[in-house]
C-alpha positions as CSV (number, residue, x, y, z in Angstrom):
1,X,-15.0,-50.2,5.3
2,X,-16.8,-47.0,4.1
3,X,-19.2,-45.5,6.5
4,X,-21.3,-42.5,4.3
5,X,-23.3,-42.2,7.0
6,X,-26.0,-40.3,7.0
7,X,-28.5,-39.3,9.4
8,X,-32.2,-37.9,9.4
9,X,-34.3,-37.2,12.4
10,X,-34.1,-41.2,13.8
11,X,-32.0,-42.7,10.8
12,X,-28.5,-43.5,10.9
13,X,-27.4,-45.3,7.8
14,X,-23.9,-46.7,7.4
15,X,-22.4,-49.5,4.7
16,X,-25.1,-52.0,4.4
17,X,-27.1,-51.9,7.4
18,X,-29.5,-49.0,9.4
19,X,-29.9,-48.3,13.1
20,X,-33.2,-46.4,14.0
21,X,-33.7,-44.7,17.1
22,X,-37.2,-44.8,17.3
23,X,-38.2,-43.4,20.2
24,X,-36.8,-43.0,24.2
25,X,-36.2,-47.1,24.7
26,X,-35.0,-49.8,22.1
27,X,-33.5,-49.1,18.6
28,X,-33.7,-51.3,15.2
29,X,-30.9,-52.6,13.5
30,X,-31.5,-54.0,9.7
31,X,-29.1,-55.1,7.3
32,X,-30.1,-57.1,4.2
33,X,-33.6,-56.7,4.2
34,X,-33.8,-58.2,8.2
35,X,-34.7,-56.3,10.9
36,X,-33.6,-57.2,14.7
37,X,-35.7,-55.0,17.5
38,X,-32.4,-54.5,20.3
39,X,-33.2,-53.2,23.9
40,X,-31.4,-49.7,24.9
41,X,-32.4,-46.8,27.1
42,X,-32.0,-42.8,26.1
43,X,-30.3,-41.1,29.3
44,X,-29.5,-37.8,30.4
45,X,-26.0,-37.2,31.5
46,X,-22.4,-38.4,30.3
47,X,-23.9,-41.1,28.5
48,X,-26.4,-40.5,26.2
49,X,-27.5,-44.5,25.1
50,X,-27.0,-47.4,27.0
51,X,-27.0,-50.4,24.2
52,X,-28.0,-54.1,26.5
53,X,-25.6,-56.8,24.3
54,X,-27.7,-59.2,25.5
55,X,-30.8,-58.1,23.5
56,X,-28.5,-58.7,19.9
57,X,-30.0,-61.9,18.8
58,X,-33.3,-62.5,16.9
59,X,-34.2,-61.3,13.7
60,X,-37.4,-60.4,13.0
61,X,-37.9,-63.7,10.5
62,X,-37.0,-65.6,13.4
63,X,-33.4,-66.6,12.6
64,X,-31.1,-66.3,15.2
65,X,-28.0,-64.2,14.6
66,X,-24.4,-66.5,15.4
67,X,-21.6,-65.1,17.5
68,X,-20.0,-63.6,14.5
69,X,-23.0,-61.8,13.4
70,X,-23.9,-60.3,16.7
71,X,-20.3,-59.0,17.1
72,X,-20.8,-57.0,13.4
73,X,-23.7,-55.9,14.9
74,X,-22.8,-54.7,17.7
75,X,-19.4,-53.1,16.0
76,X,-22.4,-51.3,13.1
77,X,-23.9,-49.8,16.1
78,X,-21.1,-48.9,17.6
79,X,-19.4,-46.7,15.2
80,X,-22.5,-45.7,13.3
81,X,-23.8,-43.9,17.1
82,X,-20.2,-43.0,17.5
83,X,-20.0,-41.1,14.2
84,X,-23.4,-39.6,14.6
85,X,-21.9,-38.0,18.2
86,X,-23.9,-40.1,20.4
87,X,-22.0,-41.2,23.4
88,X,-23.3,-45.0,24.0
89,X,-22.6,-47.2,26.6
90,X,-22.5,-50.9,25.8
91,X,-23.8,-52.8,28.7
């Protein structure tokens, strides 16, 4: 898998999907034209994101990710915060 990523001020963009960091809470994952809206909190200390797995689910068309899907997510987000030197927590 290639990465490329590339990041602007809230952007990061890997191989076929996006993750925004909009703001202090929450971030947006979209691949394929879908968006999914996935709870996490911006912290001050070791960590610097905790991602809540639990949130990974709904798409923003209202189809429900499978078990598979959610762990690509999951894995996108992962190395695409990784890459970008966030330290995340997955919770």
């Amino acid at each position: 898998m290639s990465w490329g990523l590339q990041m602007s001020k809230d952007l990061l963009t890997g191989d076929g999907f996006a993750v925004r960091l909009p703001g202090r809470s929450g971030l947006q994952y979209s691949e394929n034209g879908r968006t999914m809206t996935i709870d996490a909190e911006m912290l001050a200390g070791p960590v610097d994101l905790i991602v809540y797995r639990s949130s990974v689910g709904l798409w923003s068309d209202g189809m429900v990710a499978n078990d598979s899907e959610k762990r690509r997510i999951l894995a996108n987000i992962e190395a695409a915060l990784a890459k970008a030197g966030i330290k995340a927590e997955f919770e």
